[in-house]
C-alpha positions, 0 to 999 in steps of 0.5 A: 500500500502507498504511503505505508511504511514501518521506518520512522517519519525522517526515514522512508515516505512507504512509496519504494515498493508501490513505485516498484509494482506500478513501474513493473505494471506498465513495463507490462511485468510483474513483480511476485512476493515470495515470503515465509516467516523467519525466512524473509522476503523475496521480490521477483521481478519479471519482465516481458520479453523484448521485441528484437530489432536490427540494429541498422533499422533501429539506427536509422529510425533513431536518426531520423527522430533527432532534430536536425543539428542535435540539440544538446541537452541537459540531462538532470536525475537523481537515481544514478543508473537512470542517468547513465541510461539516459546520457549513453543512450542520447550520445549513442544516438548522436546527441551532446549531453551534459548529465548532472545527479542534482538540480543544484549542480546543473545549476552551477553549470548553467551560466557556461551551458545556457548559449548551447543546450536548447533542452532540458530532460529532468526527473520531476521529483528530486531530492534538492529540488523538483524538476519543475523549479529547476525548469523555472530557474533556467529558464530565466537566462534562457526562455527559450528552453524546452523541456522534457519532464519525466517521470513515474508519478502523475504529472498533474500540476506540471504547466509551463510552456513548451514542455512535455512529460514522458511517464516512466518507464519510456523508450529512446524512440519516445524521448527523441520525439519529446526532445524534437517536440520541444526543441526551439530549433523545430519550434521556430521552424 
């Protein structure tokens, strides 16, 4: 159940288990619960089986969904894996990325980057920061950013112009079509 946990209020929010289960559901997984009493628990987790795909044919559709002149993007999440995912992924598909783990630090780096990155893709709930205030604060040196929240909570509440929201879990074929969305380049053509 959401919200429920047995650590004291300053240790846990009872959301990692109800994020896990519903992550999975979308996935179009499962997640199965084997426990027994002085034994403990065990989560399976199981996936479905991916579709396979030639790697030309999926280069190509992949280039295609990049707008032209690759945006550089700045990339912002706080769950490290995530992060690599996502910053391998886009420089695979030829897009520049600057990856940071915390709001505060993109930030930082915004003054040097603000001229060359035309898209921010941030995770929408962060422990320094949302990724809606972050969107905010960069976009008072450059108005023109687009931006790519992601997510696996309900976005209601997320309003700002050109930006968009991608639910967790996605595919790179999805992003590239919100970075392409957003993109000042494709929204000035």
């Amino acid at each position: 159940e959401p919200f429920f946990t047995t650590k004291p209020p300053s240790q846990g929010t009872g959301l990692g288990l109800a994020s896990v289960k519903a992550f999975m559901e979308k996935a179009g997984g499962d997640l199965r619960v084997h426990s027994a009493p002085q034994a403990g628990t065990t989560f399976d987790l199981v996936f479905p089986l991916a579709e396979q795909a030639s790697p030309a044919a999926l280069s190509d559709s992949l280039l295609a969904a990049i707008p032209a002149g690759a945006p550089e993007v700045l990339v912002v999440e706080d769950s490290p894996g995530i992060l690599r995912v996502l910053r391998l992924s886009l420089q695979r598909a030829g897009v520049v990325v600057h990856a940071f783990a915390r709001g505060a630090d993109a930030i930082s780096a915004w003054e040097e980057l603000a001229d060359r990155v035309q898209v921010l893709v941030t995770d929408v709930v962060m422990p320094d920061m949302s990724g809606h205030e972050l969107a905010k604060t960069l976009r008072e040196r450059r108005p023109d950013l687009g931006v790519v929240f992601v997510s696996g909570f309900d976005p209601s509440g997320l309003t700002l112009e050109r930006s968009t929201f991608l639910g967790k879990p996605f595919t790179l074929s999805q992003l590239l079509e919100a970075l392409k969305s957003v993109s000042p380049v494709q929204a000035g053509s």
